[in-house]
C-alpha positions in Angstrom: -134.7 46.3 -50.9 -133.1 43.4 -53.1 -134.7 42.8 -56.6 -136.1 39.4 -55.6 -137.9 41.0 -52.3 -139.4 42.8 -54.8 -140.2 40.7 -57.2 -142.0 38.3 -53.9 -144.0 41.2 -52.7 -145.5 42.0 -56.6 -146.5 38.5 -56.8 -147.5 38.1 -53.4 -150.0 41.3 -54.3 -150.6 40.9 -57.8 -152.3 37.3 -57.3 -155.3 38.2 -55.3 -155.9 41.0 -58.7 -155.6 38.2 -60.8 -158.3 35.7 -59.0 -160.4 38.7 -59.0 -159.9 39.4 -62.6 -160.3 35.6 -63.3 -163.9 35.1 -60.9 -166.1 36.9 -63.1 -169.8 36.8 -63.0 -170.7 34.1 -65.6 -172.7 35.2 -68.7 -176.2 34.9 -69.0 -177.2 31.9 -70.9 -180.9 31.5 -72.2 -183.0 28.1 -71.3 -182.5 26.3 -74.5 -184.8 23.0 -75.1 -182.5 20.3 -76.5 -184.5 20.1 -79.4 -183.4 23.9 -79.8 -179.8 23.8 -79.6 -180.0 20.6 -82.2 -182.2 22.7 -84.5 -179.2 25.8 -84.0 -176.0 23.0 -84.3 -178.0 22.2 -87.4 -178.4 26.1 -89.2 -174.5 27.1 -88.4 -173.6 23.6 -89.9 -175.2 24.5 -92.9 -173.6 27.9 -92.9 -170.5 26.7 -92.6 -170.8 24.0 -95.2 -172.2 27.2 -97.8 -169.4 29.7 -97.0 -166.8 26.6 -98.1 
């Protein structure tokens, strides 16, 4: 087999383990209220602004 036939049949086999490694189940995200995730923006604003 020629290095080319077997450089198609790796990426002929290797992309269906890549979609699968790339369709993950999405994380778990908690119901935030907007009024939450303004109050959160807010505290790690301030954080940042006190480390410097």
């Amino acid at each position: 087999m020629t290095w080319w036939k077997f450089v198609g049949l790796a990426g002929f086999f290797g992309t269906p383990e890549g979609a699968a490694a790339v369709r993950r189940a999405p994380r778990p995200r908690g119901d935030y209220t907007p009024a939450e995730v303004t109050a959160r923006l807010h505290e790690r604003l301030a954080e940042s602004r006190a480390q410097g």
